[in-house]
C-alpha positions in Angstrom: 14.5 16.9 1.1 14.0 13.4 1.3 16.1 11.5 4.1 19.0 9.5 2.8 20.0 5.6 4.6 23.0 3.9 4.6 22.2 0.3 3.6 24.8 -2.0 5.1 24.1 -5.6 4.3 26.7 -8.6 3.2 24.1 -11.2 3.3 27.0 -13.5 1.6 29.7 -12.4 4.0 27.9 -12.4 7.7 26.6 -15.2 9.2 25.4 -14.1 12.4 22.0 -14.5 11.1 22.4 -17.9 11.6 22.8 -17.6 15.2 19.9 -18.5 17.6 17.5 -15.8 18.0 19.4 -13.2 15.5 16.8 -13.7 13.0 14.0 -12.0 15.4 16.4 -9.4 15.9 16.7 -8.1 12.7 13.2 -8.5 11.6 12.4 -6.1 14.5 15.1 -3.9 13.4 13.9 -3.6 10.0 10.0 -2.8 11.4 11.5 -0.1 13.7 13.6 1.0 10.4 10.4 1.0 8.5 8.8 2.8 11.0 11.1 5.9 10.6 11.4 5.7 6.5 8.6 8.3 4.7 4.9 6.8 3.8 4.4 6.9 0.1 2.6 9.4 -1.1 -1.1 8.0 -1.8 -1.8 8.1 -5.3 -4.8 10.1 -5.1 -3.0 13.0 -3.6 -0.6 13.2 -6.9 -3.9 14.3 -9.2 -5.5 17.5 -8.3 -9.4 17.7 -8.4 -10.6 18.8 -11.8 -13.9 20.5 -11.7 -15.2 19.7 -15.2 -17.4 21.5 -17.5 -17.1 24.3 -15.1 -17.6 26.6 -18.0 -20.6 24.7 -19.1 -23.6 24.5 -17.1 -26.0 22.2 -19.1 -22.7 19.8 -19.2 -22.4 19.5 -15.4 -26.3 19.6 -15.2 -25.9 16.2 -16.9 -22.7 14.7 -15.3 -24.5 15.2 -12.3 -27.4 13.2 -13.2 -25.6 10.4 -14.7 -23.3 10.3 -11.0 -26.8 10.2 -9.2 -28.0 7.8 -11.5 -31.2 9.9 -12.7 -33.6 9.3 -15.8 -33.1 11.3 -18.8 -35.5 14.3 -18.5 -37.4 14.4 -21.0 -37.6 10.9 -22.2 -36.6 10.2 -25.7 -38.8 10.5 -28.2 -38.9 6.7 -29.2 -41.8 7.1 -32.0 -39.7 8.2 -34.5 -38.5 5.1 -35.0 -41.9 3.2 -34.8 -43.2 2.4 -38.3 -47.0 3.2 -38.0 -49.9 4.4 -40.4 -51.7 7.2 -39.8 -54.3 7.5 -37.9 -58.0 7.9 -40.1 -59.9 9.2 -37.1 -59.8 12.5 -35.4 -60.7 12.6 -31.4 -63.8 14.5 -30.6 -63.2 16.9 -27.5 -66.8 17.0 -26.9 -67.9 13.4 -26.4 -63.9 11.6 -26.0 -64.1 9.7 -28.6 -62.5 8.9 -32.2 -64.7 10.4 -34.6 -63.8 9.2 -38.5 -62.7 11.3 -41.2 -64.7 12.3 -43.8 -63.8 12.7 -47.2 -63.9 16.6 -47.0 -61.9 16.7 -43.8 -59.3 14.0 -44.8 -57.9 15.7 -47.8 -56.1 18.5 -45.7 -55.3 16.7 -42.8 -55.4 13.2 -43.7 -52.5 14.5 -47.1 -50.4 15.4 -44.1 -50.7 12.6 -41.9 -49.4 10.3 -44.5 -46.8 12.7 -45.9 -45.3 12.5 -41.8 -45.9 8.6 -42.4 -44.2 8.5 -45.5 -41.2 10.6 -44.0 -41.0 8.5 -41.6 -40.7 5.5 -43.7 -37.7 6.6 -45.9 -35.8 7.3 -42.6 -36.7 3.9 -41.3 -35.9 2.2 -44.5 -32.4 4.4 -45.0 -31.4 3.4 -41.2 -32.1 -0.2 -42.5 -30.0 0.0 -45.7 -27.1 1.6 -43.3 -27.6 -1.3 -40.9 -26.9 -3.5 -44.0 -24.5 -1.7 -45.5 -22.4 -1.6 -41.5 -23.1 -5.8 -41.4 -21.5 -5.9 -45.1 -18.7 -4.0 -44.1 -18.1 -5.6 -41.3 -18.5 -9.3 -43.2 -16.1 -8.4 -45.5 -13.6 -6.3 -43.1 -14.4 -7.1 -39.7 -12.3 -10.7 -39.7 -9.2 -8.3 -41.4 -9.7 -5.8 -38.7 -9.6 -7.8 -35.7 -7.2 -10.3 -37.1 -4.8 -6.9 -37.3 -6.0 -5.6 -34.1 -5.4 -9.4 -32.2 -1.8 -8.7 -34.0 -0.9 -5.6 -32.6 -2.1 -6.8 -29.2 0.4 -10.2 -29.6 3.4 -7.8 -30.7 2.7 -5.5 -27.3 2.4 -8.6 -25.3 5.3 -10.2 -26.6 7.0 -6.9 -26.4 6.3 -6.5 -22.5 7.2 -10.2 -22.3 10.5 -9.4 -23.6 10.5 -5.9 -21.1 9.7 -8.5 -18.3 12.5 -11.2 -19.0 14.8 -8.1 -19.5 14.6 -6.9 -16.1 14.6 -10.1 -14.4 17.8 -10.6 -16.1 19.3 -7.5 -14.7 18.2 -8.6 -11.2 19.6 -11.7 -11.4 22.8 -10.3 -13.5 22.9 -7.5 -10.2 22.8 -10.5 -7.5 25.2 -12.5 -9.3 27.5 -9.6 -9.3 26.9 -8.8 -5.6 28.0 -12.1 -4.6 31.1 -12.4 -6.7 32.0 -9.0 -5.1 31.4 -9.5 -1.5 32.8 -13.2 -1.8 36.2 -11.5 -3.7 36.4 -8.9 -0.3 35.5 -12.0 2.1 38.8 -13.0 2.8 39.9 -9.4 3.3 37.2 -8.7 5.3 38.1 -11.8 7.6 41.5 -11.0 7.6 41.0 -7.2 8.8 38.2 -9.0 11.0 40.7 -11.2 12.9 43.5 -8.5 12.9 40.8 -6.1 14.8 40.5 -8.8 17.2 43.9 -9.2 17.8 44.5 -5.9 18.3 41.4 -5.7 20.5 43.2 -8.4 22.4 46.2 -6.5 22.7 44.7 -3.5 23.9 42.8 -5.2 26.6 46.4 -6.9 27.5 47.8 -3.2 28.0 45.1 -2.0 29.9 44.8 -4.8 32.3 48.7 -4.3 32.6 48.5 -1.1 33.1 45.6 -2.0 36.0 48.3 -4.2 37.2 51.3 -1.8 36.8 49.3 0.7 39.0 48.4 -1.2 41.8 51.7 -2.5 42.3 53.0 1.4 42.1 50.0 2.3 45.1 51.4 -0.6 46.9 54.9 0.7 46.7 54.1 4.0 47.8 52.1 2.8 50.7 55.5 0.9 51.7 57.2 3.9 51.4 55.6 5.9 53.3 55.1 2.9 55.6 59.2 3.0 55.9 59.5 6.5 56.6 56.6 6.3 59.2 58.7 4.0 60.8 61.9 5.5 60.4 61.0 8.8 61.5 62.7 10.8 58.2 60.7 13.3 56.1 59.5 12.0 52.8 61.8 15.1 51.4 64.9 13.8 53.4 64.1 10.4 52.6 63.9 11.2 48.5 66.7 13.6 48.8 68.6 10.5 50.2 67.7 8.1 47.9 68.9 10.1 45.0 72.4 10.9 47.2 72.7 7.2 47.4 72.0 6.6 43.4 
């Protein structure tokens, strides 16, 4: 269970702040005061560690790599989007070198190097028509888009704005109110203030005439038994006398 304080402040009410030195007082009260209040709790320790992918081991095969900062193994393939013609020669094993195709050896191979080529084509010419079919779209839409989007952002911003002054308001709203209460008790408080010290006062008054009241009642008891010293008579016969006589 989280410890509970008792703030006590009437910063409108005392003025003893304004006394020499009183200011270095407090602020070393409030650091010793700090001192024993709880840490916050570091934000870190409010979000458990989440081991991800830990069902999937080609998933944390790759987060790993990307957190060490590792090439991609293996490399894209980037030829697939290299627009090239087929080759017309053939390498020779033998001798290392590019031997030409002849017509009887170009028809089988050759038909299927420039079908790959031809694929290869289309898909580079359909990624170019989507390429201008995404710079059309966003030509005509885009502007639309972000306009909307630099909308929504203005609303939330004016919206927070409005959050913002809100609260401010309350603060100041709470202040003002804290002053108009502790300046309605100040008089009471004074009052009860200089009544306390009055009857501090009056209390010190009966004790130093009780101080006073008791010495003089040790005095008379030394002179009484002073006088019946002198006298000779028991301090029995002496009281027993005395309340004869009254």
């Amino acid at each position: 269970m989280a410890a509970q304080f008792d703030l006590d402040a009437l910063p409108y009410v005392d003025k003893q702040i304004d006394e020499p030195g009183m200011r270095t007082q407090v602020d070393k009260l409030i650091a010793a005061e700090l001192k024993r209040m709880p840490k916050p709790r570091d934000p870190s320790a409010l979000f458990p560690d989440i081991d991800l992918f830990k069902d999937r081991a080609l998933l944390q095969q790759e987060l790993e790599r990307v957190r060490k900062g590792k090439p991609m193994e293996p490399t894209l393939d980037l030829s697939r989007y290299q627009l090239e013609p087929p080759s017309t020669s053939t390498p020779d094993n033998d001798n290392n070198t590019n031997t030409p195709l002849t017509a009887s050896e170009e028809l089988p191979e050759g038909k299927i190097l420039w079908l790959k080529a031809l694929g290869n084509a289309d898909a580079q010419l359909e990624q170019q028509n989507q390429r201008i079919l995404n710079l059309e779209l966003i030509q005509k839409f885009g502007a639309n888009a972000w306009n909307v989007h630099n909308y929504q952002l203005e609303y939330d911003l004016t919206n927070l704005r409005k959050v913002v002054d809100d609260k401010k308001g309350e603060v100041l709203e709470l202040n003002k109110q804290r002053k108009r209460d502790q300046l309605e008790v100040a008089e009471s408080l004074q009052r009860l203030e200089a009544k306390w010290a009055e009857m501090i006062s009056a209390t010190l008054q009966v004790e130093v005439a009780s101080a006073s009241l008791e010495s003089e009642l040790e005095q008379l008891k030394a002179y009484e038994a002073k006088l019946v010293k002198e006298l000779g008579i028991p301090l029995e016969s002496a009281d027993s006398t005395t309340s004869m006589a009254s």
